[in-house]
N, C-alpha and C positions, 0 to 999 in steps of 0.2 A: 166050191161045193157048198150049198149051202143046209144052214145047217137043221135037224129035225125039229120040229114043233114042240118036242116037248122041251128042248135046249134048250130054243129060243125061249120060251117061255120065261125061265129062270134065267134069265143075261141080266146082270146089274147095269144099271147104267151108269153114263162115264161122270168122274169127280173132279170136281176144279179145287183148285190151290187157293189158298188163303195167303198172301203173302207174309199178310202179319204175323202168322206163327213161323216163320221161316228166322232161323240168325244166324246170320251170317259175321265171318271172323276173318281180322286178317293180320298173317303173323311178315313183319317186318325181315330183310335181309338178316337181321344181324342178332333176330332171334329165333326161337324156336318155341311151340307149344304144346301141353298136354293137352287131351281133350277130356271131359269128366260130363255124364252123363246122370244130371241127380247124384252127386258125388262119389259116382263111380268111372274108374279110370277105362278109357274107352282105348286111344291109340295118341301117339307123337305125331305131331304136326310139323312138317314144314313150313318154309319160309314160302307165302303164298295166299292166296282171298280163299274162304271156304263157306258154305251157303248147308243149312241143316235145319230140317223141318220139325218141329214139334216144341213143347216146353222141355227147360230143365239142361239143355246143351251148353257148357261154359266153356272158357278156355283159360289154362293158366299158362303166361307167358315166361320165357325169363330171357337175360340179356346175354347173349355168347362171350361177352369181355369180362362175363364175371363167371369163370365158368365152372364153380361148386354151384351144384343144385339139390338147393333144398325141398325136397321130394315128400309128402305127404304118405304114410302107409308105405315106404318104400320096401320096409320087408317082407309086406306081405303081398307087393304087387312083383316082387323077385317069385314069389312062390307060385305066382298065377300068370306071370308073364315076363319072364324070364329071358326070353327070346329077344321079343321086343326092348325091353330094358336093355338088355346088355347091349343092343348093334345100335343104339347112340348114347351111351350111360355107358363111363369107365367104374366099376363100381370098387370099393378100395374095403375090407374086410380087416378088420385087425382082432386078434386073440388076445388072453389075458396077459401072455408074456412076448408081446408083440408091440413093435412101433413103426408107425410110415412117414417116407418123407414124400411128399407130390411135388415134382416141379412140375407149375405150372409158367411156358416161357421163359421170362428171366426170375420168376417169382416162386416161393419156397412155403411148402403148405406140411404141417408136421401135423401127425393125426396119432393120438395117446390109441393106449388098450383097449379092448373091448366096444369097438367105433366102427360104424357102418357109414360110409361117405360114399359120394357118387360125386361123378365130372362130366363136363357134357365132352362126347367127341367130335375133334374134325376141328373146328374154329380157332383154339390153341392148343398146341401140342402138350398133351398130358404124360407125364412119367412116372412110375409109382415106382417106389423101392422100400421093402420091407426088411424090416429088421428083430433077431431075435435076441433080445434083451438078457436073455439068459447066459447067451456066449458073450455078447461083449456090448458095455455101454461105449463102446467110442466110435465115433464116426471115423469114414476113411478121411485124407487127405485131400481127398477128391472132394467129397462133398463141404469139408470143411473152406479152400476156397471159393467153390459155390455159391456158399453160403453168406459168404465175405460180408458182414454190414447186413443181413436181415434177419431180425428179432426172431426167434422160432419158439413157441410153447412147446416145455420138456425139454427143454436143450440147455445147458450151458456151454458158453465158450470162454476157452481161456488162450492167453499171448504169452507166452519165455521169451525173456529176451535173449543177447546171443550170451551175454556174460553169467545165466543163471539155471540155475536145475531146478527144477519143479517135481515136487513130489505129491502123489495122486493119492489120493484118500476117497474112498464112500464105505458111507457108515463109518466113518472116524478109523477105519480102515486102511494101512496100508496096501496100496495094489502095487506101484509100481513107477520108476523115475521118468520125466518126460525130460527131453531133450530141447534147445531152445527151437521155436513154430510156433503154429495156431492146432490150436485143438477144440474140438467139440466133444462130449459126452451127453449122452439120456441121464436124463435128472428126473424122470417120474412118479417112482414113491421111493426114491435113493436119494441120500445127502452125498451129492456129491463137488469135493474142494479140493485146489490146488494147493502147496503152499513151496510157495519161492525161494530159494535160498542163495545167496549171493558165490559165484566160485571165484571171486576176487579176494575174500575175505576166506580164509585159510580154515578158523575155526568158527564156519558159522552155528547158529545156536539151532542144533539138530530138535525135529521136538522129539520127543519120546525116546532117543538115542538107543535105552536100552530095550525097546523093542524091537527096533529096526537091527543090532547085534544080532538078536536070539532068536527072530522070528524071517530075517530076512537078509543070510549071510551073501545071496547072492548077491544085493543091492550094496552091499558092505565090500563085498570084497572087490566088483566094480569100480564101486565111486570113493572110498573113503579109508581110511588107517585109522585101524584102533590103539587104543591105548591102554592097557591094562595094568593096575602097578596092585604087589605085594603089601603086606604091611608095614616093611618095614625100605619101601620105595620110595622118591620121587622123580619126577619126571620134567625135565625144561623143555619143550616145543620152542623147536626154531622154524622159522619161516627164511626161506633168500639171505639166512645168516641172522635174525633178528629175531628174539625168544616173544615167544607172542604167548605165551600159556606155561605157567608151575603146577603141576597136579601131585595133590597130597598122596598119602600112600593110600594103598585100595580104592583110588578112586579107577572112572574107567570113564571115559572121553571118546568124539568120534572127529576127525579133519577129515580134513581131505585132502587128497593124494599129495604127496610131494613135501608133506613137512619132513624135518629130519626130529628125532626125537632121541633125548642121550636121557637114562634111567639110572639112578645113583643110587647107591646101597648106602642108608645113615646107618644102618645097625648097630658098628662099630666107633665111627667118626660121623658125625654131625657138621662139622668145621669146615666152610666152604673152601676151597683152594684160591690163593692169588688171582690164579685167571678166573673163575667166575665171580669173586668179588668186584673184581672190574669189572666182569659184564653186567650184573645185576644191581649192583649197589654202587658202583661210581659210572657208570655207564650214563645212557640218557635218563630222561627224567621217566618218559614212559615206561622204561625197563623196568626202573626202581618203584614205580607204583604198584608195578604188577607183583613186586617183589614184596614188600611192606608187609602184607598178611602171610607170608612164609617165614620167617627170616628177620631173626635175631641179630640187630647191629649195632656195635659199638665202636665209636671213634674214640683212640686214645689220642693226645695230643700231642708237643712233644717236649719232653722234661714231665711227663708226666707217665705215670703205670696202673695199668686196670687191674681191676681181682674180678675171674670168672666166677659165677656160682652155677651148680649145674643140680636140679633138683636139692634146693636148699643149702648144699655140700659146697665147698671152696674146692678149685680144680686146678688153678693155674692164675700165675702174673700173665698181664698181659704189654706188647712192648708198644710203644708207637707207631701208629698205623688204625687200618678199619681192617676189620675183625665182622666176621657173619657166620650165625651157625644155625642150620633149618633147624624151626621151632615144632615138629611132628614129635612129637610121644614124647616128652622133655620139657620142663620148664628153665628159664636160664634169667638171673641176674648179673649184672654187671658194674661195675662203680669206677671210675676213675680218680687215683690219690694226684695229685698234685706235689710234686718234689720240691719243687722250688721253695726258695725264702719266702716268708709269707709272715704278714702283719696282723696281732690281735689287740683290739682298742677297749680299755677296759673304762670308761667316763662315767664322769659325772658320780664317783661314790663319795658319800656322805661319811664321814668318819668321826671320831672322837680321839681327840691325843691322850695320853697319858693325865694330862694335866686338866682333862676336860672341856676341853677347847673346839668348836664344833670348824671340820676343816671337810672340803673336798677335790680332792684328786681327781685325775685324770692319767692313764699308767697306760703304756705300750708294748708289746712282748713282741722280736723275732722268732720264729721259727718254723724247724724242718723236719718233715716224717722222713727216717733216715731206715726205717725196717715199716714197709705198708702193709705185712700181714699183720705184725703184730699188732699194729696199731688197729688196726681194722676188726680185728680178732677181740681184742681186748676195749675197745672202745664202740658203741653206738655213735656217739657224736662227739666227733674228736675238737671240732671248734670249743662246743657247750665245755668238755670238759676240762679246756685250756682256761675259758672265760669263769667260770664256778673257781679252780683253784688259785688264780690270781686274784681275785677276788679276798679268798679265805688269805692269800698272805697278806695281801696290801693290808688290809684288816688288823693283822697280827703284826706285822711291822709298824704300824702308825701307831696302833694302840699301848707299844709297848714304850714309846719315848714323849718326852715334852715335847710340847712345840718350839724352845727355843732351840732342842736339839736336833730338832726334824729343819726346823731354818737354817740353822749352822752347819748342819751334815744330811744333806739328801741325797747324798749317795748310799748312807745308810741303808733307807730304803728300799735300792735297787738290789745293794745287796744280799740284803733281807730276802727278799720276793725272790729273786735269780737262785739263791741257794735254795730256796722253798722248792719251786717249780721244777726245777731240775731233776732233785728227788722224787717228783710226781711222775715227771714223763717220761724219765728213762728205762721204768721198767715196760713201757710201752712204744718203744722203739721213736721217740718223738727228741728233736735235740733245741732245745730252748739256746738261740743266740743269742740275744739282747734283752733286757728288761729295764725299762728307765721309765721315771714320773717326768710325766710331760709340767702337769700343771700343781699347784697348789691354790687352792684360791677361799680365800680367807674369808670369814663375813664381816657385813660393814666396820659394827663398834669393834671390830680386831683388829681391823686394818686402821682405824683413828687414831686406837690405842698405841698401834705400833709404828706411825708416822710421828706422831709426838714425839716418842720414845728415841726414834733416829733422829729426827729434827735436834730434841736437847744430847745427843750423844755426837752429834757432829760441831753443833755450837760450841761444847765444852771444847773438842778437840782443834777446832778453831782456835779458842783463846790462846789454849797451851802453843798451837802454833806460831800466836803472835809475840806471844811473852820470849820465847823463844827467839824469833826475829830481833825484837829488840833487846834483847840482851845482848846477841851476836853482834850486833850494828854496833850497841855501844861498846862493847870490849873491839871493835874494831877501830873505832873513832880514838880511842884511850892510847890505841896502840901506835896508829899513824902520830898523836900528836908526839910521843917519846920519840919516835926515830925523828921526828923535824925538829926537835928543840938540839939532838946532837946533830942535826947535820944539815947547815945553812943551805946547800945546795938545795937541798931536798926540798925544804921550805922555798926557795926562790923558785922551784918548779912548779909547786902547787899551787906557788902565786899565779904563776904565766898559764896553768892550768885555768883559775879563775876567772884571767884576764879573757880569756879565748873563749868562754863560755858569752862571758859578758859581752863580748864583740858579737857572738850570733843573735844576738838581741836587739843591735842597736846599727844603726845606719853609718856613724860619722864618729869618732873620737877626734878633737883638739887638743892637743898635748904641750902644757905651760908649764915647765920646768924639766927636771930628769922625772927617769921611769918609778925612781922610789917615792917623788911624792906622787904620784898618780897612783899607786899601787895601794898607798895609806891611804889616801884620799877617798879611792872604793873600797879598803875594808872598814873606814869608819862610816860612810854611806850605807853598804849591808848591815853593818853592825847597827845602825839606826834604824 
């Protein structure tokens, strides 16, 4: 039908295209695009060619393998288009006490509080799971294998091994004991820390022990024995039979399970028994280290007896043997007497004799503490005071005689000193066996003097001996010749005597006539 004149009048006529303002876009398989129109968000684009006439048409692409998208104005294009957004846009919203974890494929994307993130859909499989920070920082089990090996912001992980207990701290916090696995916890504005504790080792070094008592009995009565001791307690921690810990009194300690623990009352007796001497102090060596800052010990020897002191006070002999007594609330000395024979060297003193005569000695004493309180009671220093009063005798004995008397009688000496000393130490239970002068030793010009002095007292004695010889010889000679002038015999023997003499001196005798002149013949021979 065609149409009225005055229609037709007013018909525009037709418009050609300009291609040049036409642009055209084209989004790859493997991506997707926004379109933005003067940078306003228009619609999503498929994978596909697209053709749009005018100025001012853009397109922003992004890559599907990466599939967080970073979105321009995204909250406010939630507000205005909402629809669209969400049917390809997983959009992930977190609160201020909120945390996400997004797995993306095999990949792990953790998004903190107060965070607005988006994921494209379709291309990898997106998963979100939120968490509320409030009930609990700890990941499940589930996520933490997951997670196995990929770094996550706001997370820490932690590994127990099978031998150890791990105890959970935020905010220097006790929470509560982990078991040996893998764990994760939200660490966002929390300090949150493990710490390790070995259950091999019996008494590990709990920290804050006495928190975890008083703050956290069910953790306690769980995993660990306490240990509490009195004042007037202590306590030997055995482990498998082997004391691994001495606690003083009123201390308070924490193990763990399965030590045995034996508590001992010092109140009364301090004084350890035979059998823990032996465990503690002749035991092994590590026993006895542990023991050292507890425990008062004395080895007495044997011939020998200790004096206990207990707070300054004397309390008892002690016999041969080790001897231990806990050193809690108590101070203790001890000292060991020696019985036995025993030697004091008194040298080198410089003396004066009587006669003025400069001499030094050298003097030896035996003796035996025969009563060791007294002694010990009575004396500081029993050696000093043996060495001081030999001293003062040797002194007094030297000084009171000459020197020829002191050379002539040195037993004097001994005796002198021996009755001195005896009377010193018997009121103090000490018994002096021997006292003798070893040395005398003269100086030079006394010893010249007094080798002269022998030298002419032995010549003299010499002489007298010889004069004597020959006097005897000749009343001898006087006497043989009377008994031969009465008795021929006799004289004929003494002759054959001479002869026989003579004959061992000589090779050969010729004999010219009878025996009497030969006989004449060599007494006028001698006689010439």
């Amino acid at each position: 039908m065609p149409l009225p004149n005055f229609i037709r009048r007013f018909q525009l006529p037709k418009l050609s295209v300009d291609i040049s303002m036409c642009k055209r876009f084209y989004i790859k398989a493997n991506e997707i695009g926004i379109l933005y129109l003067w940078s306003d968000f228009q619609k999503i684009l498929q994978p596909g060619r697209y053709t749009y006439f005018g100025w001012g048409w853009k397109v922003k692409t992004y890559d599907l393998n990466q599939p967080e998208a970073t979105i321009d104005n995204l909250e406010l294009l939630l507000r205005i288009k909402r629809a669209e957004i969400e049917e390809h846009l997983l959009i992930v919203r977190t609160g201020f006490n909120q945390a996400a974890l997004v797995c993306l494929g095999q990949n792990w994307v953790s998004i903190l509080p107060n965070q607005l993130r988006a994921f494209w859909r379709g291309f990898i499989d997106v998963e979100v799971h939120i968490f509320n920070l409030q009930e609990s920082l700890e990941l499940s089990a589930e996520f933490v294998q997951q997670m196995r090996g990929i770094p996550l912001n706001g997370v820490k992980k932690f590994q127990i091994s099978e031998y150890e207990i791990g105890l959970l701290y935020v905010q220097n916090n006790f929470v509560q004991p982990l078991e040996p696995g893998d764990y994760a916890f939200w660490c966002i504005d929390k300090d949150v820390t493990v710490k390790t504790l070995s259950r091999i080792v019996p008494n590990p070094d709990f920290p804050l022990a006495d928190i975890l008592v008083e703050k956290h009995p069910d953790f306690v009565a769980a995993y660990c024995q306490v240990v509490e001791l009195l004042t007037q307690e202590v306590a030997i921690v055995r482990y498998r039979g082997n004391a691994i810990a001495i606690l003083p009194p009123t201390s308070r300690k924490l193990f763990w399970q399965g030590v045995e623990v034996e508590v001992i009352d010092i109140s009364s007796d301090s004084k350890l028994s035979p059998k823990l001497v032996a465990e503690l102090v002749s035991g092994r060596k590590e026993i006895l280290a542990l023991s050292l800052n507890s425990l008062h010990i004395c080895e007495v020897p044997a011939q020998h007896v200790g004096l206990l002191y207990i707070n300054q006070e004397f309390q008892s002999q002690l016999q041969s043997g080790i001897h231990a007594w806990w050193l809690f609330g108590r101070s203790f000395q001890t000292e060991t007497i020696d019985l036995r024979l025993q030697n004091i060297e008194v040298s080198g003193q410089d003396i004066l004799s009587k006669d003025k005569v400069p001499l030094r000695l050298n003097l030896t004493a035996g003796f035996r503490i025969q009563n060791p309180i007294k002694a010990k009671n009575g004396l500081s220093d029993i050696s000093g005071f043996l060495y001081k009063e030999l001293q003062f005798a040797l002194r007094a004995a030297v000084g009171e005689q000459t020197l020829d008397a002191l050379l002539e009688n040195k037993g004097a000496i001994d005796r002198s000193v021996g009755e001195y000393i005896r009377a010193k130490t018997s009121e103090y239970g000490i018994e002096v066996d021997s006292v003798g002068v070893k040395d005398i030793i003269l100086p030079g010009e006394i010893k010249t003097i007094l080798s002269k002095v022998v030298e002419a007292e032995k010549a003299a004695q010499a002489n007298v001996v010889r004069r004597r010889e020959e006097t005897a010889a000749t009343r001898s000679m006087l006497n043989t010749a009377k008994v031969m002038e009465d008795n021929p015999v006799a004289l004929r023997l003494k002759e054959l005597e001479v002869l026989e003499r003579i004959a061992e001196k000589i090779d050969k005798i010729q004999v010219n006539g009878s025996l009497d002149s030969i006989l004449t013949e060599l007494i006028r021979i001698k006689l010439d």
